[in-house]
C-alpha positions in Angstrom: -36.7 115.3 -56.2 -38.3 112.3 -54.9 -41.4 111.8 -53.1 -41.4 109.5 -50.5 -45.1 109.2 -49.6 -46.1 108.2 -53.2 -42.5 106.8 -54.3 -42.1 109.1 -57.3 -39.9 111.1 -58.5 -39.4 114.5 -60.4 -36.1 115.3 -62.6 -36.2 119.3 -62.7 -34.6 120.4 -65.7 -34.2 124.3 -65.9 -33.1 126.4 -68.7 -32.4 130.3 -69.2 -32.4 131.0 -72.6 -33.1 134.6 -75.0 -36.3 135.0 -76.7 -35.5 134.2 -80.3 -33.9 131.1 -79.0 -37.0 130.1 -76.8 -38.5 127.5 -79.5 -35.4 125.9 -80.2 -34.5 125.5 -76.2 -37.6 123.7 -75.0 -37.6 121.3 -78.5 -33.9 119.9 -77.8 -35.1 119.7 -74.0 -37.9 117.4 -75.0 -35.9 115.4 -77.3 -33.2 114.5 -74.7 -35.3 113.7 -72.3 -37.5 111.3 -73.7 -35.1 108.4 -74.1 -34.2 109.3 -69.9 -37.5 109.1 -69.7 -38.0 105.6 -71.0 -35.4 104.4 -69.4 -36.4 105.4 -65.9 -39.7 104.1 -65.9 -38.8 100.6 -66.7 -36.1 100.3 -64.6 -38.0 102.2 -61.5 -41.5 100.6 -61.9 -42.8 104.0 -60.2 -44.3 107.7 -61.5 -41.2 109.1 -63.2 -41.4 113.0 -64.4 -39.4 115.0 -66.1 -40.4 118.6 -65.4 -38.8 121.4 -67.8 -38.7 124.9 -66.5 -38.2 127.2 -69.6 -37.4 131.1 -68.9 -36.3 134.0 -71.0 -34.2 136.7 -70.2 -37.2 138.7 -70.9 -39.4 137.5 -68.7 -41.8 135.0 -70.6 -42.8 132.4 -69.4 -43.9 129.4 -71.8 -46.9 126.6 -71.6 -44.8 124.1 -70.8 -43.1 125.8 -67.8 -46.7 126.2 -66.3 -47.9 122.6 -66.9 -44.5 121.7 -65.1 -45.0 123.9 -62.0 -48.6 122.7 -62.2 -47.5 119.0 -62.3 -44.9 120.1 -59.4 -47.3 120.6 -56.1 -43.9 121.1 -53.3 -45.9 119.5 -50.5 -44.4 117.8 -46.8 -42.6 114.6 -48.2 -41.3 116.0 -50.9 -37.2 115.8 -50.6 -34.3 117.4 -52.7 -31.6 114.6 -53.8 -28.4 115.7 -55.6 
C-alpha cells in the first residue's frame, strides 16, 4: 500500500496459521523480512513498513498483529498497489 500524501509505504504480510504453530509463524515472518526491510529503505529514502498480520484458526489474535493494525490508520490517500 502506498501513501501518497506522506510518500510511504506499507508491505502487508498476512499469515493464517494453528495455535501451536503461532510462535514459530510470526518468528520466520520477522526474520524474512528484515533483510526486505533494509533493502527498501535505502533504496526508497522514504517511511518503509512492513506490517505482519498474524491469526489463528482459533481466533487469537497476537501483539504484533495489534501494533500492525495500530501502525496501519486506512485514511483518504492511502492506495492498494499489486
Amino acid at each position: 500500500m502506498l501513501d501518497r500524501n506522506t510518500k510511504a509505504a506499507y508491505l502487508l504480510d498476512v499469515a493464517i496459521s494453528n495455535s501451536h504453530s503461532l510462535y514459530s509463524t510470526i518468528t520466520g515472518k520477522l526474520k524474512k523480512y528484515t533483510d526486505i526491510k533494509e533493502k527498501s529503505t535505502t533504496i526508497w529514502q522514504n517511511a518503509y513498513y512492513v506490517v505482519h498480520l498474524v491469526l489463528s484458526t482459533t481466533g487469537i489474535v497476537p501483539n504484533k498483529s495489534h501494533d500492525g493494525l495500530k501502525l496501519l490508520i486506512l485514511r483518504p490517500g492511502l492506495y492498494i498497489v499489486t
